[in-house]
N, C-alpha and C positions, 0 to 999 in steps of 0.2 A: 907152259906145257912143253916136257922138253920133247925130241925125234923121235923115241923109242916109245911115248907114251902115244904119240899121234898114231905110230906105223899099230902100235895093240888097237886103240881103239877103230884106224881101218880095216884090218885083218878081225878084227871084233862085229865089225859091221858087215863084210861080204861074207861070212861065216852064218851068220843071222837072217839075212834076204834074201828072198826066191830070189832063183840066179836068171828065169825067164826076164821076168820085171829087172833086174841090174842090166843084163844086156841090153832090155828095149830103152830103159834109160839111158844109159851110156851113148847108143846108135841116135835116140831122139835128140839129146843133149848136142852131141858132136857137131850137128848144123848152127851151135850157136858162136863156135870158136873157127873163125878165119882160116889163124895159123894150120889148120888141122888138113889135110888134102880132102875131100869134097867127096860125098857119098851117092853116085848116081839116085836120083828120084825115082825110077824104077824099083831100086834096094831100098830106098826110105817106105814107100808104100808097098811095099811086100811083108815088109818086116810090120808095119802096123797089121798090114792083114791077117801076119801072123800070131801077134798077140792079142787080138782082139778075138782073134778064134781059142787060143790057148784061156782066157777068161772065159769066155762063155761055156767052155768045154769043161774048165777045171774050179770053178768055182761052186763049194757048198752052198747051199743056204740061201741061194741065189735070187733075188728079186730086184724090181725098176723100182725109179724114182719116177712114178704118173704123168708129173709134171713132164719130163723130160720126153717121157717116152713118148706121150699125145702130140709135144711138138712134133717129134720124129713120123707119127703117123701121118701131121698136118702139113710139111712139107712135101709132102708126092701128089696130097691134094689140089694144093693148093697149083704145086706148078702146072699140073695138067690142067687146071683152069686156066688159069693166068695164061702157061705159055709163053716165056720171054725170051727171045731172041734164042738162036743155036749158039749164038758165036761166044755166049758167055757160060756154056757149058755146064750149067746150074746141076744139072742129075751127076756129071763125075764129082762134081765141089760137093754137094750135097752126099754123095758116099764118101766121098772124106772126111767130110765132118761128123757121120756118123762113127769112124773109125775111132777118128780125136774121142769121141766123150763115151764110145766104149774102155778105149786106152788110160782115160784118166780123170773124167767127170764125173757129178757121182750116179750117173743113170744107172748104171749097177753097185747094184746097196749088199755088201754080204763083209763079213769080219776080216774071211784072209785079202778080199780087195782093199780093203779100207788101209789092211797091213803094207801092201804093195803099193797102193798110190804114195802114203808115208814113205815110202822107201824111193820114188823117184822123187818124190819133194824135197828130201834131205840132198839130194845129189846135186840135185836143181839150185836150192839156195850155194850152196861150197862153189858150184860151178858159177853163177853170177857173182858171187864175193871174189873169185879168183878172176874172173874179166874184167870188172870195175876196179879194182886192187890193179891187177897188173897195166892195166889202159894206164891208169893215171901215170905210171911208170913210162909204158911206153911212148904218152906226148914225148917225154922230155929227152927220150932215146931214139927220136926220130922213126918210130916203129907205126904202122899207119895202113890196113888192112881193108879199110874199108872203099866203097865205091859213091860217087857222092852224081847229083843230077845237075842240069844246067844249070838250073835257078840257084842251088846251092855253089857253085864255081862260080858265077856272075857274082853273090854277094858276098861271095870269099867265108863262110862259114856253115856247117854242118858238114865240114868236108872231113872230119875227124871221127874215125869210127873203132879208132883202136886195136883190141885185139877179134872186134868184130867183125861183120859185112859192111853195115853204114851205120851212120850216126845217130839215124832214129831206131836201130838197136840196141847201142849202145846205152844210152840213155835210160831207157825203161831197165834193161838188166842192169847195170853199175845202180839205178832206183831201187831197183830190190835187193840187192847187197847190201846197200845201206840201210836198209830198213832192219833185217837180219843183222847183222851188223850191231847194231842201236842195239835191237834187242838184247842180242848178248850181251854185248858191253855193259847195259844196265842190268842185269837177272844175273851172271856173272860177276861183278863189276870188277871186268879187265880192260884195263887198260889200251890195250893190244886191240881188242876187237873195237873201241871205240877211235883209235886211230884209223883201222880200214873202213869206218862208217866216215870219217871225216875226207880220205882218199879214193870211196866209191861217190861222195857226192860231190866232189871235185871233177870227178870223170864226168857226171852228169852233165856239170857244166860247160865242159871240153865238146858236149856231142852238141849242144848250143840246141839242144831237143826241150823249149818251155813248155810242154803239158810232160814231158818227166821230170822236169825240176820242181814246177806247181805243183805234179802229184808226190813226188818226194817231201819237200816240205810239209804236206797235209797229211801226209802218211805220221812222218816223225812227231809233228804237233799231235794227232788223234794217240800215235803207239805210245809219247810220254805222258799224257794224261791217263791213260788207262793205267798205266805201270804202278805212277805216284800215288793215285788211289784217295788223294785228297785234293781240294783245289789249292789249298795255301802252300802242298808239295810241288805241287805245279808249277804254279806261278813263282816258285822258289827257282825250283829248277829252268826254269824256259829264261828267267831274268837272269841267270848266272848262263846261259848258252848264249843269251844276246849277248853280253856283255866280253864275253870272251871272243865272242866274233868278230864285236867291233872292234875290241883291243887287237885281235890279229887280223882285220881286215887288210890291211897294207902288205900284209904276207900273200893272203890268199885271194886277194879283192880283182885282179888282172884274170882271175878265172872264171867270172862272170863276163869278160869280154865278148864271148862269141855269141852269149846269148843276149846280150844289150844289142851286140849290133845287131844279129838277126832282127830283132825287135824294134833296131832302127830300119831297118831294109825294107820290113814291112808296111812301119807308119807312111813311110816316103813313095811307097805304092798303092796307099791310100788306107788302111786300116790295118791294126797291131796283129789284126789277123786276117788279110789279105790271101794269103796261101792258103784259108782255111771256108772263108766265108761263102767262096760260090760253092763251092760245095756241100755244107748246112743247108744254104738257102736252096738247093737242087731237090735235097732229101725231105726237106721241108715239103716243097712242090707235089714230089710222088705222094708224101702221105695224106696231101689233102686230096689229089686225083685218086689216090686207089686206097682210102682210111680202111676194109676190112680185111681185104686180104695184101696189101703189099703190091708192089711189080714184080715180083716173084725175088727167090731165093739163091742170095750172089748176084744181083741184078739189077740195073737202072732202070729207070725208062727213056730209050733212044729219041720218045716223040718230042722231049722237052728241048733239046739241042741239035743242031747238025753235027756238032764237035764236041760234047760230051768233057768237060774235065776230068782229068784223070782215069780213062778210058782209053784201052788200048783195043783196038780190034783184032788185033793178030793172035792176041792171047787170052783175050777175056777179061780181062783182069781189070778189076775198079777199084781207085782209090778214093772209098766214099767220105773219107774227112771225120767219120763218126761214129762209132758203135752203139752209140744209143740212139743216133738218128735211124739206123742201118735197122733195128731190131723192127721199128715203126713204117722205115721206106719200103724193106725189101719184106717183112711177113705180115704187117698190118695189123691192127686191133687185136685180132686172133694170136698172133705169135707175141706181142706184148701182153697179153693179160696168161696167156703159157709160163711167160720168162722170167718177167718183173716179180712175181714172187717170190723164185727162186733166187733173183740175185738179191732181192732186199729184204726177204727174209733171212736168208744167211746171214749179211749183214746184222740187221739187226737181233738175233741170238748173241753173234760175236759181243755187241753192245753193250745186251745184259748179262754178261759170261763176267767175272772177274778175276778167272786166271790169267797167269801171265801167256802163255801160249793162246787164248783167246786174244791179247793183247798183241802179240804178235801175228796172228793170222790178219787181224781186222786192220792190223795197220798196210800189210800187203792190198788185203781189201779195197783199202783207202788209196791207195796207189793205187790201183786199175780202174777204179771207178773216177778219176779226176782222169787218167791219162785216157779212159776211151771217150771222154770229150771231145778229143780232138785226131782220132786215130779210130781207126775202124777196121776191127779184126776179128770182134766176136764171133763170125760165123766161117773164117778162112781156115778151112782145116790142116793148109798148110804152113800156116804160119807160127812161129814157134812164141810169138806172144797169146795168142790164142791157147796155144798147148798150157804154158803157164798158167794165165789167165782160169782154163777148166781146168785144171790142178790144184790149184790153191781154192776154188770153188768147192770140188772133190773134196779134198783135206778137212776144209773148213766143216761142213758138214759131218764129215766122219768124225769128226773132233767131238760135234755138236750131238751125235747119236751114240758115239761110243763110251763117250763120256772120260777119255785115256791121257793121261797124265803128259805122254808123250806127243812130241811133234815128231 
């Protein structure tokens, strides 16, 4: 595609998109590139406030998704029961989150939204294909943006964040580039975009992030099955990926380093998921102490520890280890029998869909569904895998009710 065909089809696209939804993308987006000067949080949550009023205000035809909405109603219940500590500031985290999935979940169900989330989703893949693409460039140009924590300094890896914050963002976005990526390359078959699926999973591995590389792998194995459409095209195909991998393994096989070692760093501190495990085992805990309502929403429970893993008191901020643990610790029976439909009925629509855009959405699917194994964001309204995460949620759906040919 030569420069002139690119710059028509840009100027073809902001010509075409509500210009509200391009700006809030652009401003949402902008948090996820480093290099870029930094957007007081102040201006991030204003400008959500601001589009989520501009939806609710400009939207025809306008109705909820039940599902979604009852959760919404069940968290103010819920905390006023519960009551969990001030210090983790549940009711402001919980008005962000409702901002997040006015902004781009699909709790509001109407045509021109469905048009508008398409339209930060498209911006959203280009921008993670150009940070995984250009990461993988910038290892090797000494270029290096990110901020890494002790434990990662001590074992000398995840210190690589690229053109991002850190490395376990890295990771998940260069994951989803590659999956896009893949797609193209296969449903196009160019060349070109199967080389940046091969340099977004490189980056992957550079962020030494193993539940993006796990769920990258699971994503690309579920998206070429789907594509092939037969098992014998399958198995053709995945025997011709291995084969080529192992033939250039000596090329590209020193890019697994960071994440072997991390994976040694851990075994040597007693389990391959030592960073991971008290924290499962914490959330586990709450869900048996409090199985119907949770310890409330964005919340631990303080009575289990004097010192809390990954608990910060000054700020609130919990790193639960889990997002499926988190959905059972912090909202209980209630907020799981709310949620679980909605993510595993999407999913499974995507399943028995046999376009290719169903193939591509379910493959992202598949990547956040393996990565919030180990990562727990679902309900952080400020985090911008969350954002993605109820995006491609959004999308998928709108895919699944519009019935439209396009992504």
């Amino acid at each position: 595609m030569s420069i002139p065909e690119i710059k028509g089809l840009i100027v073809s696209f902001y010509r075409s998109c509500n210009k509200p939804t391009l700006w809030f993308a652009c401003i949402a987006l902008w948090q996820l590139m480093a290099f870029l000067p930094s957007i007081p949080s102040n201006v991030i949550y204003g400008v959500y406030i601001g589009y989520a009023l501009y939806i609710l205000f400009h939207s025809s035809d306008l109705t909820f998704c039940k599902p979604l909405l009852t959760f919404l109603m069940y968290i103010p219940v819920q905390l006023t029961i519960v009551d969990p500590d001030s210090s983790f500031r549940c009711w402001e985290r919980f008005v962000l989150f409702c901002l997040l999935l006015i902004s781009v979940s699909p709790l509001i169900i109407s045509p021109q939204q469905a048009k508008n989330r398409r339209t930060i989703f498209i911006i959203a893949l280009v921008v993670c294909t150009f940070l995984g693409v250009c990461s993988f460039f910038a290892r090797f140009l000494g270029i290096n943006y990110a901020t890494s924590s002790t434990l990662d300094n001590i074992l000398q890896v995840g210190t690589f964040g690229g053109l991002t914050h850190h490395s376990m963002l890295l990771g998940p976005i260069s994951g989803i580039g590659c999956i896009f990526c893949s797609w193209m390359g296969y449903t196009r078959h160019s060349r070109v975009y199967w080389c940046f699926s091969v340099l977004c999973i490189i980056a992957v591995m550079f962020s030494a992030s193993r539940s993006a590389f796990m769920g990258a792998i699971a994503a690309i194995t579920i998206l070429l099955y789907k594509l092939t459409g037969t098992k014998a095209q399958f198995i053709k195909v995945v025997t011709g990926t291995i084969l080529l991998a192992t033939a250039t393994f000596p090329i590209w096989g020193s890019a697994l380093d960071p994440v072997m070692q991390k994976y040694r760093g851990n075994v040597v501190a007693g389990s391959a998921y030592s960073s991971r495990e008290t924290l499962w085992g914490t959330r586990i805990m709450e869900f048996k102490d409090h199985p119907l309502l949770g310890v409330g929403f964005d919340a631990i429970d303080l009575n289990l520890s004097a010192n809390p893993d990954g608990y910060n008191k000054d700020s609130g901020m919990v790193e639960s280890g889990s997002s499926w643990l988190i959905i059972l610790s912090m909202t209980g029976l209630i907020g799981a029998i709310l949620l679980f439909p909605i993510l595993f009925g999407t999913y499974y629509q995507l399943w028995i869909d046999s376009s290719p855009q169903a193939a591509m959405l379910l493959g992202i699917l598949t990547f956040f569904f393996v990565h919030m194994i180990a990562e727990g964001y679902i309900f952080y309204g400020g985090s911008m895998l969350a954002f993605l995460l109820w995006l491609t949620i959004g999308v998928s759906r709108d895919f699944l009710q519009y019935s439209t040919d396009e992504i």
